[in-house]
C-alpha positions as CSV (number, residue, x, y, z in Angstrom):
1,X,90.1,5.5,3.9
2,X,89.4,8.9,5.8
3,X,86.6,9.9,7.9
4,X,85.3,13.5,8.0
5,X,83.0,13.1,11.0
6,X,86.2,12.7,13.2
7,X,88.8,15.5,14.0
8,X,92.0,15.7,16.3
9,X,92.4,18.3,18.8
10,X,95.3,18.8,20.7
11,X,95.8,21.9,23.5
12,X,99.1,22.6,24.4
13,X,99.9,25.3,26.7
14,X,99.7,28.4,24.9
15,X,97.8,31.2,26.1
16,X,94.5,30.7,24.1
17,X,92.2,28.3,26.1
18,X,89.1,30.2,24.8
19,X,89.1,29.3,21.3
20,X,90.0,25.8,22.3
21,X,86.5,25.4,24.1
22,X,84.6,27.2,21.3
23,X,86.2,24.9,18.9
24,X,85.5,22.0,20.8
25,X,82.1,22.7,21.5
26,X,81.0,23.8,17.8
27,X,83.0,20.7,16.6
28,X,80.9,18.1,18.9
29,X,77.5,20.7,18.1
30,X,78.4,19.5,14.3
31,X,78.2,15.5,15.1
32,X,82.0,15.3,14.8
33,X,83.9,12.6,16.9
34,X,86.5,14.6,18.6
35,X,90.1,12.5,19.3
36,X,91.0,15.0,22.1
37,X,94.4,15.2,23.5
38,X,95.7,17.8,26.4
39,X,99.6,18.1,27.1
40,X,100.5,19.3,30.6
41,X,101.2,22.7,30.4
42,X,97.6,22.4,28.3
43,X,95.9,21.9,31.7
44,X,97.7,24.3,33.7
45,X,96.3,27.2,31.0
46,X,92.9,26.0,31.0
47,X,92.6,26.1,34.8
48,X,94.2,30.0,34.8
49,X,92.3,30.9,31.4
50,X,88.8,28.8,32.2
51,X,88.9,27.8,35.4
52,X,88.5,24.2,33.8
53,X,90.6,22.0,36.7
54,X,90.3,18.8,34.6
55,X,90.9,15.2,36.4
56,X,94.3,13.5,36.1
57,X,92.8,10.1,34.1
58,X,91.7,10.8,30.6
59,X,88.9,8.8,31.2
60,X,87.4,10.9,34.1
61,X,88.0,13.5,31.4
62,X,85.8,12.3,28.7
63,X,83.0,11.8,31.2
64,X,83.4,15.3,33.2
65,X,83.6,16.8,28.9
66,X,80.9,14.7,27.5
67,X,78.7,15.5,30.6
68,X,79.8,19.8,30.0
69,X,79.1,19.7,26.4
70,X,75.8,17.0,26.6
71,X,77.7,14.8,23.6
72,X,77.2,11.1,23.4
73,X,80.0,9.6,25.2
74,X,81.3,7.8,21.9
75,X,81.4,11.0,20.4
76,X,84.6,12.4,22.6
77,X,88.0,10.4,23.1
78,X,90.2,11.8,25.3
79,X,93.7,10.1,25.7
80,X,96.5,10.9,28.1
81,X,99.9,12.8,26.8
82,X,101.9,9.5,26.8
83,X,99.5,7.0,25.8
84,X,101.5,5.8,22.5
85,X,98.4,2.6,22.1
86,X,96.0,5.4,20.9
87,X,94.9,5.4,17.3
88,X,96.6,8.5,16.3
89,X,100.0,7.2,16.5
90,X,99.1,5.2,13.7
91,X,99.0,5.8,10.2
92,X,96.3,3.0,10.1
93,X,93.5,5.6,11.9
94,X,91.2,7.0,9.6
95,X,91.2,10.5,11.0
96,X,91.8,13.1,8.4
97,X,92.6,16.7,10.2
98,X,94.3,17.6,13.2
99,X,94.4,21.2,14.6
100,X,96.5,22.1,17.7
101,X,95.1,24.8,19.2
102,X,96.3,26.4,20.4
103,X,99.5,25.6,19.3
104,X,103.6,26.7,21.6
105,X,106.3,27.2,20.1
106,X,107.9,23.9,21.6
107,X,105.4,21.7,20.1
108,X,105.9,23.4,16.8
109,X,109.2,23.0,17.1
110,X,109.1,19.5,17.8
111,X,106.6,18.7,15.2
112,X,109.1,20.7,12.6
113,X,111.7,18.7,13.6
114,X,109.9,15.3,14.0
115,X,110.6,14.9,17.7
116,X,107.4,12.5,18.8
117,X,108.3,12.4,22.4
118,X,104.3,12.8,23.5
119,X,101.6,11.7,22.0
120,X,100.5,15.2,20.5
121,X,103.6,15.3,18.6
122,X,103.3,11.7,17.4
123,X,100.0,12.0,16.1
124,X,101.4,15.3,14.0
125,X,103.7,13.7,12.7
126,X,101.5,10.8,11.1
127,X,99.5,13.4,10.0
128,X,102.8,14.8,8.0
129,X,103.9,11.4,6.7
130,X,100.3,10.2,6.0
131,X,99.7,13.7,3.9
132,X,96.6,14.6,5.9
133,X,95.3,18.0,6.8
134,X,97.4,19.5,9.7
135,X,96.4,23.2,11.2
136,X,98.5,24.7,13.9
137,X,97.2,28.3,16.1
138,X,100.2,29.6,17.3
139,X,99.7,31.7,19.8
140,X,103.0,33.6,20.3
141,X,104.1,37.5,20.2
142,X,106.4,38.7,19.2
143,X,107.3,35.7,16.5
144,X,111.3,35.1,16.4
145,X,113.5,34.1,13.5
146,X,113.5,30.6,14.7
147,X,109.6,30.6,14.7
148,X,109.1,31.7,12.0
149,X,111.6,28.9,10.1
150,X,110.0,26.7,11.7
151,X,106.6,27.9,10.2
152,X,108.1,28.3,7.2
153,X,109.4,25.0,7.1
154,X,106.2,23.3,7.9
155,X,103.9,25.5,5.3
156,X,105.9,24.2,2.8
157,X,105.2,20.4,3.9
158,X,101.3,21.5,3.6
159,X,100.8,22.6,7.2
160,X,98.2,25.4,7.8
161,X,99.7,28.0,9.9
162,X,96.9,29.9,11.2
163,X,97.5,32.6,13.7
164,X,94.5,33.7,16.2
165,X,94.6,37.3,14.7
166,X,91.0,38.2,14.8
167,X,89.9,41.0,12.1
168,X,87.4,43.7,13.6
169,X,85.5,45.4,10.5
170,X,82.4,43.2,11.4
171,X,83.0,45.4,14.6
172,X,82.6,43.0,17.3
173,X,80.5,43.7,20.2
174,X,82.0,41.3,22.9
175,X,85.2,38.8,23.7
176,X,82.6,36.2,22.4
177,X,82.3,37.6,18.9
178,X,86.5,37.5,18.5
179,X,86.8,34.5,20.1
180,X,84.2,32.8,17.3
181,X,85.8,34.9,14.6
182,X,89.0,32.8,15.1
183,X,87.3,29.4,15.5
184,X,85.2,30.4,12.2
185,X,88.6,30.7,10.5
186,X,90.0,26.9,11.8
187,X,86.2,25.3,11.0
188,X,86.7,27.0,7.1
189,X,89.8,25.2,6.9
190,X,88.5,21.8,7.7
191,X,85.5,22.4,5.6
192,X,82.9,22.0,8.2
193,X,80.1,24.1,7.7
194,X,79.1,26.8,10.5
195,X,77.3,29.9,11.2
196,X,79.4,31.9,13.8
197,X,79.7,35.0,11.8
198,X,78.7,36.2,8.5
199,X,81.0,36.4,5.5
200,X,82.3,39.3,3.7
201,X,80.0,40.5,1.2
202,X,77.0,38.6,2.4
């Protein structure tokens, strides 16, 4: 049995930290329990993106999050990059979707070739074997042959390959507006509702 009040996020260290935050912060907004993981490169990103210099322990992570976003502490998990006792590195959890967001190449490489050597790509790849909802954002330009095979080889396992490419005929106003029309594009994948941009035709 599956719970759709929790969700999986995982930064790696693609350029991309803002719709990472957005996403986190509208996910926790909707009462989701967020299983958050950050790799190493994630961190270095989201201190040159964000500014967000983010203690070494995962548990002085949660707090300084949980404190940033005024969540209940129970409502954010953070686990550190190796730590294989966490729940997503077994099919037994009961969390439906993970997104990485935003996703490198090397993770999606790894997760395409089943190489869990972190806990990131471990908990894809129970995602794979368990038949849950998996979204990836790369965030790459250009895309070479091998990245794309390797996209190509995980849509057809089920994987949602969702590029941050924002569209601009609702003619966006600021960097705020394209950064939520990306997130609004992950959140309609996982099916939670939201109301960071109109839709077409309404």
């Amino acid at each position: 049995m599956t719970d759709n009040k929790q969700i999986a996020l995982a930064i790696t260290g693609a350029s991309g930290a803002p719709y990472a935050k957005r996403l986190l912060e509208i996910l926790l907004q909707s009462g989701i329990t967020v299983h958050l993981m950050i790799s190493a490169a994630g961190r270095i990103v989201l201190a040159d993106e964000l500014d967000w210099k983010l203690p070494a322990r995962a548990g002085d992570v949660q707090t300084l999050l949980s404190e940033q976003f005024q969540c209940q502490p129970e409502q954010l998990k953070v686990y550190g990059e190796q730590q294989w006792s966490a729940p997503l590195a077994s099919g037994s959890h009961r969390v439906p979707t993970m997104i990485v967001c935003p996703c490198t190449m090397g993770t999606l490489s790894a997760i395409a070739c089943g190489q869990s050597d972190n806990l990131i790509n471990r908990a894809a790849d129970v995602m794979l074997k368990e038949n849950r909802k998996l979204i990836l954002v790369p965030r790459e330009a250009p895309f070479s042959a091998i990245h794309l095979e390797n996209m190509l080889k995980l849509a057809r396992l089920g994987v949602c390959i969702l590029p941050p490419s924002p569209g601009f005929y609702f003619r966006p106003g600021s960097l705020q507006e394209v950064v939520d029309f990306v997130v609004a594009r992950i959140l309609d994948q996982t099916g939670i509702e939201h109301s960071l941009m109109p839709r077409w035709g309404e």
